[in-house]
N, C-alpha and C positions, 0 to 999 in steps of 0.2 A: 806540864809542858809550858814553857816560856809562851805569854801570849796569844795562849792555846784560846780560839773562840768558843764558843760555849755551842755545843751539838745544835741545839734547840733555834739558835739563830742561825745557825747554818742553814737547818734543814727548813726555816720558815727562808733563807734567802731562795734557795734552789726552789721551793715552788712557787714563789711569789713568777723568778724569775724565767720558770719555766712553763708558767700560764701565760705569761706572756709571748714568748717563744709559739708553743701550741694555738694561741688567739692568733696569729700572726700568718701563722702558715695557714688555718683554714682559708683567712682572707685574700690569703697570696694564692691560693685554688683557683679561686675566683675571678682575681684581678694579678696576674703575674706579670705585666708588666709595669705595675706601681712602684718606681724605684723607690719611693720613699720608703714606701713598707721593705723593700729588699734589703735597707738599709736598716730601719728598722728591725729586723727580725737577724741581720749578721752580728750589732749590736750585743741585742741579749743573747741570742746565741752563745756567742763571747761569753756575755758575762756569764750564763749557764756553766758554760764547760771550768770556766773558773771555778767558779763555787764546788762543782764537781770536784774536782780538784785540789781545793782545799780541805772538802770534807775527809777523802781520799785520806791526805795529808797526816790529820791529827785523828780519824776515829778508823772506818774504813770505806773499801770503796764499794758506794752504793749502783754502781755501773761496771760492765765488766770492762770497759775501754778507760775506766781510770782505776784499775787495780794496779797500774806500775806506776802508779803517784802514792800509794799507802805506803809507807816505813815497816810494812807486815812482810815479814820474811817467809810466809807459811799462806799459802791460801787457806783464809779462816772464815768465809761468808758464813757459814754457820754457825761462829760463837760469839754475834750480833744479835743484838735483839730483835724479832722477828717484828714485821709491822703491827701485830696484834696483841704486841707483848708490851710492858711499858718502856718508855726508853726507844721503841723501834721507831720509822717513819712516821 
């Protein structure tokens, strides 16, 4: 694939940027009207569902709400490697 990013940095973007996301909302529990963080937290959001998305994109999709961003013609979650498996999450 043309430009294809490498699985490994994908899946290290998606949880860097969805620790962030999850650190974000606890705090927004707590303090909901801090627009900063509401800002904060629609940000990576964002960029989450992107990455999502990309990943989608060029391997498959690791969420079922971006399985109509994969080029997979065939619902195939099972012929992924499982998280426990090498290659998986």
């Amino acid at each position: 694939m043309k430009n294809c990013p490498s699985r490994a940095d994908l899946l290290q973007q998606i949880s860097k940027v969805s620790f962030a996301v999850d650190d974000v909302k606890l705090y927004l529990d707590t303090h909901p009207c801090d627009e900063e963080a509401i800002a904060y937290f629609q940000k990576y959001s964002h960029m989450r569902n992107e990455a999502l998305k990309e990943y989608a994109k060029y391997y498959c999709p690791l969420t079922v709400d971006t399985a109509l961003y994969s080029d997979c013609e065939t619902w195939n979650w099972t012929e992924e490697p499982w998280p426990w498996q090498e290659g998986g999450c």
